[in-house]
C-alpha positions in Angstrom: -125.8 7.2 -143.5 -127.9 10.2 -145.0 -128.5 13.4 -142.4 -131.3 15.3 -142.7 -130.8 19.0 -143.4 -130.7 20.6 -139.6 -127.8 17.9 -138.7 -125.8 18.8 -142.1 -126.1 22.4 -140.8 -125.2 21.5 -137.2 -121.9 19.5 -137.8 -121.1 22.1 -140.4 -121.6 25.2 -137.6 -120.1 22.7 -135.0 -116.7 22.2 -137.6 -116.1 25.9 -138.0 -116.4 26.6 -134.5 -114.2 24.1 -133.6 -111.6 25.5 -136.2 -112.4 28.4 -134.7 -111.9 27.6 -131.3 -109.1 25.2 -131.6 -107.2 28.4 -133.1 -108.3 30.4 -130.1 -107.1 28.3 -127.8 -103.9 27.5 -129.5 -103.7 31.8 -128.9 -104.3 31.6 -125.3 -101.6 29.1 -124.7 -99.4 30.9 -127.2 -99.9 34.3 -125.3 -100.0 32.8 -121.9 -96.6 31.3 -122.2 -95.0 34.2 -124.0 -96.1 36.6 -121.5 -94.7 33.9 -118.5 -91.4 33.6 -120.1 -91.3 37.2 -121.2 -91.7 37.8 -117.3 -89.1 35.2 -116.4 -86.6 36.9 -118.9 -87.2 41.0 -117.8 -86.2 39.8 -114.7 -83.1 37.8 -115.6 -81.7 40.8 -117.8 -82.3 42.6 -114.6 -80.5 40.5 -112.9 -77.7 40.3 -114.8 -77.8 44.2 -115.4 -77.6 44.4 -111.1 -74.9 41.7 -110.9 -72.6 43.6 -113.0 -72.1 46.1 -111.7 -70.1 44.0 -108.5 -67.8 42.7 -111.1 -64.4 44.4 -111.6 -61.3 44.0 -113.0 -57.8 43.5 -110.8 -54.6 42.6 -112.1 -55.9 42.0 -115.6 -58.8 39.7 -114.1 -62.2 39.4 -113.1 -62.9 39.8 -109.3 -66.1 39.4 -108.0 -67.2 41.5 -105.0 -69.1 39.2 -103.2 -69.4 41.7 -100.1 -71.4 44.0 -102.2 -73.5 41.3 -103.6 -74.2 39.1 -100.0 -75.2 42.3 -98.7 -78.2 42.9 -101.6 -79.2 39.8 -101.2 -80.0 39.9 -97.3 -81.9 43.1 -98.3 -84.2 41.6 -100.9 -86.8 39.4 -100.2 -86.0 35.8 -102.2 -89.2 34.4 -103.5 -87.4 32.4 -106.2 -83.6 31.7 -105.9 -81.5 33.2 -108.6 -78.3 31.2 -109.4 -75.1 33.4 -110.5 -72.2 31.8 -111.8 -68.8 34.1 -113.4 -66.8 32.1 -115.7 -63.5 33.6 -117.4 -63.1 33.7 -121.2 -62.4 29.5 -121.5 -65.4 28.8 -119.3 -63.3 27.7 -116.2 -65.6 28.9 -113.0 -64.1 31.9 -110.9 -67.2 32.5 -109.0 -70.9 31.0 -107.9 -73.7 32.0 -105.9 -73.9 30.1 -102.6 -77.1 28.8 -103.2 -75.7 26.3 -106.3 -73.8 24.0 -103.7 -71.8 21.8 -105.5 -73.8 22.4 -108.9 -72.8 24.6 -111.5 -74.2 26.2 -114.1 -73.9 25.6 -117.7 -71.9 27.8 -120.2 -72.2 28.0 -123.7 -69.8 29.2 -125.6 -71.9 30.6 -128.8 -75.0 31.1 -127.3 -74.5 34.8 -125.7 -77.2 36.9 -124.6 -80.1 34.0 -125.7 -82.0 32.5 -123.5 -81.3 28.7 -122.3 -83.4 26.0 -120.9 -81.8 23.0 -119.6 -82.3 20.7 -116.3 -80.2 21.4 -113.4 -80.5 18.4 -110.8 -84.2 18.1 -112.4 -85.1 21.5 -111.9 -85.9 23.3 -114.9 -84.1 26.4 -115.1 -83.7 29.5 -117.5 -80.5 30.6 -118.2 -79.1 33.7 -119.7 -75.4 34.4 -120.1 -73.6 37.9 -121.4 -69.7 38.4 -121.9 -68.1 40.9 -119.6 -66.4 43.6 -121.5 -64.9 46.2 -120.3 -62.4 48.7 -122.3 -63.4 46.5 -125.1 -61.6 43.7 -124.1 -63.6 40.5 -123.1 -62.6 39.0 -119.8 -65.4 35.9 -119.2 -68.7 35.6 -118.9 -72.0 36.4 -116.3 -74.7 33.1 -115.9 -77.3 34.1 -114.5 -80.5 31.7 -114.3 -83.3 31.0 -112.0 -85.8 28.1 -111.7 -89.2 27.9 -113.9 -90.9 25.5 -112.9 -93.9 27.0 -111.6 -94.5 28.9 -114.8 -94.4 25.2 -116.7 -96.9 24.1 -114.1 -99.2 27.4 -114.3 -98.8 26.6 -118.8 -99.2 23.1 -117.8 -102.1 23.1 -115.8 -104.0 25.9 -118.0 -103.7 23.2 -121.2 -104.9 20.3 -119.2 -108.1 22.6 -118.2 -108.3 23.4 -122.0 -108.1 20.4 -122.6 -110.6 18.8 -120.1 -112.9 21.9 -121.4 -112.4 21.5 -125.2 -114.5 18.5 -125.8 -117.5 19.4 -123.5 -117.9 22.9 -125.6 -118.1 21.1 -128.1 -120.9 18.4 -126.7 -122.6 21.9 -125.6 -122.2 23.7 -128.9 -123.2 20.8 -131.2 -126.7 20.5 -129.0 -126.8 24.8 -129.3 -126.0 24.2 -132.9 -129.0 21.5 -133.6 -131.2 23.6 -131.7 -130.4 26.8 -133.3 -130.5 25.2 -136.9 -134.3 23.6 -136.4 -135.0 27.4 -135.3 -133.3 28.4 -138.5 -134.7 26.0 -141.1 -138.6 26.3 -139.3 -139.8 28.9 -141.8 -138.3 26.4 -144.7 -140.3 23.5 -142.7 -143.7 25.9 -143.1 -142.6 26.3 -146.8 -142.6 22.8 -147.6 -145.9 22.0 -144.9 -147.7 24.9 -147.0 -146.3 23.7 -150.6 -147.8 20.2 -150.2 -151.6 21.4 -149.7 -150.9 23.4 -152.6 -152.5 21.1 -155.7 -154.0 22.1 -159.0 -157.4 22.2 -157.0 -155.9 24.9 -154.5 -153.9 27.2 -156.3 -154.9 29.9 -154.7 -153.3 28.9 -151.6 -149.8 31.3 -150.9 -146.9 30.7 -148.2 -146.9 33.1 -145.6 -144.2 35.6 -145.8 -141.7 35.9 -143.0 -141.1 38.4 -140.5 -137.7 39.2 -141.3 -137.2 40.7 -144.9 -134.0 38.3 -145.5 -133.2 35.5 -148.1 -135.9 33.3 -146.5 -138.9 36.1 -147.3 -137.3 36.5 -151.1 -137.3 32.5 -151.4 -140.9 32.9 -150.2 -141.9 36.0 -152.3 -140.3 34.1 -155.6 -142.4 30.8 -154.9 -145.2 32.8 -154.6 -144.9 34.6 -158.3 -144.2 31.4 -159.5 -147.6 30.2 -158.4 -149.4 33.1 -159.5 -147.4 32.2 -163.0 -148.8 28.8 -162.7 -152.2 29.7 -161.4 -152.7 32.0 -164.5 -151.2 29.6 -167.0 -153.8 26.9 -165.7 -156.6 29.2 -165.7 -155.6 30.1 -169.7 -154.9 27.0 -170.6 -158.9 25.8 -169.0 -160.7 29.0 -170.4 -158.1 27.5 -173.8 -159.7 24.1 -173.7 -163.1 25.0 -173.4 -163.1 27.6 -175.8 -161.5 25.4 -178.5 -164.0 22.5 -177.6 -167.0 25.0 -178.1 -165.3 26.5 -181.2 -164.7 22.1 -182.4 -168.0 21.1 -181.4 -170.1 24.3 -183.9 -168.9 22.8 -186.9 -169.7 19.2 -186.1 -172.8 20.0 -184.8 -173.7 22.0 -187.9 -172.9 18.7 -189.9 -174.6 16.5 -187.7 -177.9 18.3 -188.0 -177.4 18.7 -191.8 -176.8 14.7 -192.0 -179.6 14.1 -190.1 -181.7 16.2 -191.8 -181.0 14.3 -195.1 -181.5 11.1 -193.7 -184.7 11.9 -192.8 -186.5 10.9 -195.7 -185.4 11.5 -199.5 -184.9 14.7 -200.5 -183.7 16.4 -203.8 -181.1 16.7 -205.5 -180.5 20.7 -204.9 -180.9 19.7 -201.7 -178.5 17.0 -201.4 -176.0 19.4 -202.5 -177.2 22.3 -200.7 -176.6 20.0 -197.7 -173.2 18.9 -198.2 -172.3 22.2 -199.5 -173.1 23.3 -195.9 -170.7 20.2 -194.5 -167.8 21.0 -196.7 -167.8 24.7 -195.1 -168.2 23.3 -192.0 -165.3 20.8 -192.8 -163.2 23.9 -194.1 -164.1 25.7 -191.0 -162.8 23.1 -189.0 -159.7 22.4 -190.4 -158.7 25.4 -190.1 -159.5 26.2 -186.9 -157.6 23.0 -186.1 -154.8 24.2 -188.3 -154.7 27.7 -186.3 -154.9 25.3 -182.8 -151.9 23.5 -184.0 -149.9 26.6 -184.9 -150.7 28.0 -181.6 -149.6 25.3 -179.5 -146.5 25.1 -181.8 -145.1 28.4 -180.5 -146.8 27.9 -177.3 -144.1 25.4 -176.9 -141.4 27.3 -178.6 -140.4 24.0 -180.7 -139.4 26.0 -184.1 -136.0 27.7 -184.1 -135.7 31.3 -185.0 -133.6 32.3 -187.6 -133.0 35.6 -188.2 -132.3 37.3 -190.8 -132.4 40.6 -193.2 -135.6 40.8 -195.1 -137.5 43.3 -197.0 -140.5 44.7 -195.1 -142.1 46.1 -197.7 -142.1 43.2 -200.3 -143.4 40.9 -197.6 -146.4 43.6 -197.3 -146.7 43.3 -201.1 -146.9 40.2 -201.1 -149.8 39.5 -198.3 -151.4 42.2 -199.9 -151.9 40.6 -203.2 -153.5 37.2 -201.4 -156.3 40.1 -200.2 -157.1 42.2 -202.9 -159.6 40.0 -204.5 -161.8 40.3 -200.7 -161.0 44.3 -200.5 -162.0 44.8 -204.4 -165.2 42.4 -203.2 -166.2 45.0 -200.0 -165.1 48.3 -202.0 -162.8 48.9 -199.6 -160.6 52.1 -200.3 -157.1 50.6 -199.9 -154.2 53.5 -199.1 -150.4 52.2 -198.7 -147.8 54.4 -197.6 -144.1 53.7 -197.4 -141.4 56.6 -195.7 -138.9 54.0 -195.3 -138.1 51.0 -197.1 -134.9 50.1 -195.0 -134.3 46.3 -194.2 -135.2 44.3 -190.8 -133.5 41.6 -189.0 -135.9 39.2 -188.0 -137.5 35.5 -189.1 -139.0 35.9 -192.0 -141.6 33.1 -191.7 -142.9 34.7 -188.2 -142.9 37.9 -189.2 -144.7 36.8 -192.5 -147.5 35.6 -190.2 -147.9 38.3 -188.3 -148.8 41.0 -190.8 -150.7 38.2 -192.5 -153.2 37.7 -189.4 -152.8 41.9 -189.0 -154.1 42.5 -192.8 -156.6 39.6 -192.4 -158.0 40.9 -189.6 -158.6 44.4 -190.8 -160.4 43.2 -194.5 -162.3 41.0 -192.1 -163.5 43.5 -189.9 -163.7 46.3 -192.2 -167.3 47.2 -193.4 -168.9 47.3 -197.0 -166.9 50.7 -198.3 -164.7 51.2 -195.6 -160.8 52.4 -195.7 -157.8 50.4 -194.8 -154.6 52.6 -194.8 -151.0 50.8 -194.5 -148.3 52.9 -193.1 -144.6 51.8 -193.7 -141.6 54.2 -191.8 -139.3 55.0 -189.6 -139.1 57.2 -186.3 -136.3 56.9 -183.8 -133.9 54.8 -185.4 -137.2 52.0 -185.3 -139.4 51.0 -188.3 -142.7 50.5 -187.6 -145.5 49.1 -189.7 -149.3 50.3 -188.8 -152.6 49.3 -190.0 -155.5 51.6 -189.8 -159.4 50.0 -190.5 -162.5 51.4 -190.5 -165.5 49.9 -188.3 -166.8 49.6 -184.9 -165.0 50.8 -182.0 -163.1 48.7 -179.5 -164.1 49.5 -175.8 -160.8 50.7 -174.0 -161.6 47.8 -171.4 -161.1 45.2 -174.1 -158.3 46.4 -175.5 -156.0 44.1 -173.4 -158.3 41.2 -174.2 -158.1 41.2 -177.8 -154.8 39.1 -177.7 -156.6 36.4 -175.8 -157.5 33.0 -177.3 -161.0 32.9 -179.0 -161.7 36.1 -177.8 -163.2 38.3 -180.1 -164.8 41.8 -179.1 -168.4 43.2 -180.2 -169.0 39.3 -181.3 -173.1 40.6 -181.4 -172.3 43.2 -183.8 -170.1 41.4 -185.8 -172.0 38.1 -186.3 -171.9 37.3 -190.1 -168.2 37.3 -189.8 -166.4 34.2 -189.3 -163.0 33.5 -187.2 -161.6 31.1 -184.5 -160.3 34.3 -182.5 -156.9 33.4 -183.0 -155.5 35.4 -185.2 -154.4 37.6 -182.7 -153.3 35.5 -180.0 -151.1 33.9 -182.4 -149.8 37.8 -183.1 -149.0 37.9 -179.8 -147.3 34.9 -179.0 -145.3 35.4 -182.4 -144.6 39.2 -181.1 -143.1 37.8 -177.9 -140.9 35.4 -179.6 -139.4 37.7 -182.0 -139.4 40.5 -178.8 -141.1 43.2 -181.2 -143.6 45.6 -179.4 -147.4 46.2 -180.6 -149.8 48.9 -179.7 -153.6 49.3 -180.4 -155.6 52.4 -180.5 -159.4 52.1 -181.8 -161.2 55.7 -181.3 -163.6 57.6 -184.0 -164.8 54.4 -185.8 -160.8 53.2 -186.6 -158.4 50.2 -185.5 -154.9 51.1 -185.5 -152.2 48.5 -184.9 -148.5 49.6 -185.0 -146.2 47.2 -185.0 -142.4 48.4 -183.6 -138.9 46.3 -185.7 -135.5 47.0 -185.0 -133.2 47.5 -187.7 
């Protein structure tokens, strides 16, 4: 049989507090008839002390004076009877109270000065028995014992009430328990109530936070980052979609309209060629924007391992370099490349590889007809950084933080003769974040700086 949540929590508060109890009670009893008995025996040792003192030795024997003793007892008031009994050293009886009849008490040879229970004529009784010594010599033995039976009764009738009482605690305490739990657990039921309208359509819907700052408002405060989290990745991955459907759909549009044009009527030759000349760009265009989508969603997804390892910095520079030079010698671009530092990095060589790639692409790209690209290679605080300076239009300091974004691509107006999906740099930073490098643009005066921060 399954139990919902608030009776898994009562039975377990009703368990421990019937540990907890039962321990208690077993205390009370424990204490109760300790402190009873402990009564019972202060006043036998007084006895015994009082009793004493009317034995004395005659002739080499014990003699009881019973004078002394009948004559204490008439002055004291007897609320419970105390049996005395004097035994010599073999346990043969030389003197007993008057009040034992024809009983007698029993004497135990080995058991001196402890404490005895034992029936006499069905009364319960407490004994205690010490050996009479006097000049070192033992002579016999004092009994002393009275009846305690009305402290088993008092122990005996406080377990029964315990007992009669145990079980309907309980009953109350489980009901307490059930009650206090669906108080306890509420907040966790408005949780759940509030996470079920939440739905891809209503993600802007948040759980109330709690009163109390306790686990319950961190449970609530950590759900609700987690659907900001969500929220934002949904938004990206919309304003993704229909950015890489607008980017798709150019290109085939471009070829649709140049295939209709030619089916129009005849046309030339030159034409004909002009034409597909036009659909092969196009077709170039679009496979590698779909090559750049694929490559983003690859480390969106984290699916490639990293391997790390030490790698040259500067001969990956060199190389990337080399695949550019024809476009910079094409734009006159002055082309400066410094290096303080050519110490070694730990890192994946194929990410990092991409990442200065897109980083030098991205300046030739954007750098104007006889503009200046300066590469910086070094070190500062124990950390080698590589930086790219360009030449060309300034980046508004509001759209710095957007330049990382998918298909975004700042000053688009100004810079319409140059082509790009405008992910280059989203792939930077997703790359950037794998490897846990840091990046940092500055664009003032006509220049685009990125740094890029390695570890050694």
């Amino acid at each position: 049989m399954k139990h919902s949540f608030k009776q898994r929590l009562a039975i377990l508060y009703l368990i421990s507090t019937t540990a907890i109890i039962g321990l208690l009670l077993f205390f009370i009893v424990f204490t109760v008839s300790k402190s009873v008995f402990k009564q019972l025996d202060d006043f036998l040792i007084t006895e015994v002390y009082k009793h004493q003192s009317d034995i004395v030795i005659e002739k080499n024997a014990l003699r009881f004076n019973r004078n002394a003793w009948m004559e204490r007892e008439h002055r004291e008031l007897e609320i419970n009877p105390i049996f005395v009994e004097i035994v010599d050293k073999t346990g043969h009886l030389l003197e007993k109270s008057p009040n034992l009849k024809d009983q007698s008490l029993k004497f135990y040879p080995d058991k001196n000065e402890i404490f005895i229970n034992y029936k006499l004529n069905n009364i319960p009784i407490r004994q205690y028995q010490k050996q009479i010594i006097k000049n070192g010599k033992p002579y016999g033995y004092l009994l002393v014992a009275m009846s305690h039976q009305n402290a088993l009764f008092v122990i005996d009738k406080l377990k029964r009430t315990l007992f009669i009482l145990f079980p309907i605690v309980l009953i109350l305490l489980f009901f307490w328990a059930y009650f206090i739990a669906g108080r306890s657990i509420k907040p966790v039921a408005d949780i759940i109530q509030t996470a079920n309208k939440i739905s891809q359509s209503n993600l802007k819907e948040r759980i109330s936070l709690p009163g109390h700052q306790d686990e319950l408002y961190h449970l609530v405060v950590t759900i609700n980052n987690l659907l900001d989290r969500l929220e934002n990745a949904i938004q990206r991955e919309k304003q993704f979609t229909s950015d890489a459907a607008h980017e798709l759909k150019t290109p085939l549009q471009v070829m649709k309209g140049n295939m209709e044009v030619l089916l129009r009527k005849p046309r030339t030759n030159e034409t004909y060629r002009e034409k597909i000349s036009k659909c092969i760009n196009e077709i170039d265009r679009l496979s590698y924007l779909t090559d750049q989508l694929l490559l983003l969603a690859r480390f969106e997804s984290q699916q490639k391992a990293l391997e790390f390892k030490q790698v040259s910095l500067d001969e990956i520079i060199e190389q990337i370099i080399q695949k550019y030079l024809s476009d910079i010698t094409e734009k006159n671009i002055r082309f400066k490349f410094h290096i303080s530092s050519l110490k070694q990095v730990k890192t994946d060589p194929y990410l990092l590889h991409i990442i200065i790639n897109n980083l030098i692409n991205n300046a030739v790209k954007y750098t104007p007809e006889k503009g200046e690209i300066i590469i910086e290679l070094g070190q500062k605080n124990d950390q080698i950084f590589f930086e790219i300076t360009n030449s060309g239009s300034n980046i508004p300091e509001k759209e710095l933080s957007h330049i990382f974004l998918p298909f975004y691509r700042s000053n688009t107006l100004q810079h319409s003769d140059i082509k790009g999906t405008g992910l280059g740099l989203s792939i930077v930073h997703r790359l950037i974040q794998l490897l846990n490098l840091k990046v940092e643009v500055h664009s003032k005066n006509n220049r685009i700086t990125f740094r890029l921060w390695l570890d050694t």
